[in-house]
Structure formats: structure tokens, C-alpha cells
N, C-alpha and C positions, 0 to 999 in steps of 0.2 A: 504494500500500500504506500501510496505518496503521503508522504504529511503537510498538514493544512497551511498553507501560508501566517506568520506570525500576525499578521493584518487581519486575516480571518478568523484566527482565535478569537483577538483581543475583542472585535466587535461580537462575536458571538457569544463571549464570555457578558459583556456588556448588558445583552438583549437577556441573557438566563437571567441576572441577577433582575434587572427589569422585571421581569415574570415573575420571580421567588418576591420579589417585595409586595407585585401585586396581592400575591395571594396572601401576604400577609396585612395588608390596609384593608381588603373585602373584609374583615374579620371585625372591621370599627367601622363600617361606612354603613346609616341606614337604608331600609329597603324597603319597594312600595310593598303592601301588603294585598291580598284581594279586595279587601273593603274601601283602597284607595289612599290609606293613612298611611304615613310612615313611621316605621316601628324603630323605635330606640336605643330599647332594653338590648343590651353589651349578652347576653346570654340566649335572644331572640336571634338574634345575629349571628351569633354566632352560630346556634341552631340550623339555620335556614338556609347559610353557606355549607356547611358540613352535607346536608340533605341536598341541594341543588349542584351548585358549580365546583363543589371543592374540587371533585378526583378528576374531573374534566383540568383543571386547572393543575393539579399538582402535577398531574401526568405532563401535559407540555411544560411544566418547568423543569425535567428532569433535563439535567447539563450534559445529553449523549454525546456530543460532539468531544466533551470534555472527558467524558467514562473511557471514549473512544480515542483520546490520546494518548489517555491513562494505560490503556491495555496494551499499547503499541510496544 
């Protein structure tokens, strides 16, 4: 295998940590609810993340590129 250009890491490594912080702010940000309201409660939230987008989201922040230099 060729290895990644040092330019392609760094921006790649960039965009992971990107991702990894998203998922860590959806954990404080409220969200509409079905009745319309937005919910607050730090334990709702975090509920509702976990139940919807979390493993959607953990899964694309996994740093393969980075696993994949690692194994080289």
C-alpha cells in the first residue's frame, strides 16, 4: 500500500476530531420535541441522542484512515 500524503492526514485528522466534538456538543444542545417545544432537561438530551443519532454519528467519527496508518 502507498501511504497517505502528510497533507492528507493532517486535514483528515482535522475533519475526525471535527466529528468526535460534534458528537460531543449534540449531548448539551436542545431539541424540538413532537409537541413543538424544546426540551432542556441535560438528561432528556441526552436520552434522545443516545436513542436517535448517537451510533449513526459515533460510527462516522471513527478515525479509519488513522486505524489504517496505524496498522501499516
Amino acid at each position: 500500500l502507498k501511504p497517505f500524503p502528510f497533507e492528507y492526514t493532517i486535514v483528515v485528522a482535522i475533519i475526525d476530531w471535527i466529528f468526535i466534538l460534534d458528537c460531543v456538543i449534540r449531548f448539551y444542545i436542545p431539541y424540538l420535541s413532537k409537541s413543538g417545544y424544546y426540551v432542556h432537561s441535560s438528561a432528556k438530551i441526552r436520552k434522545h441522542y443516545l436513542r436517535t443519532w448517537f451510533a449513526i454519528d459515533a460510527i462516522s467519527s471513527i478515525p479509519w484512515d488513522f486505524i489504517v496508518l496505524c496498522l501499516q
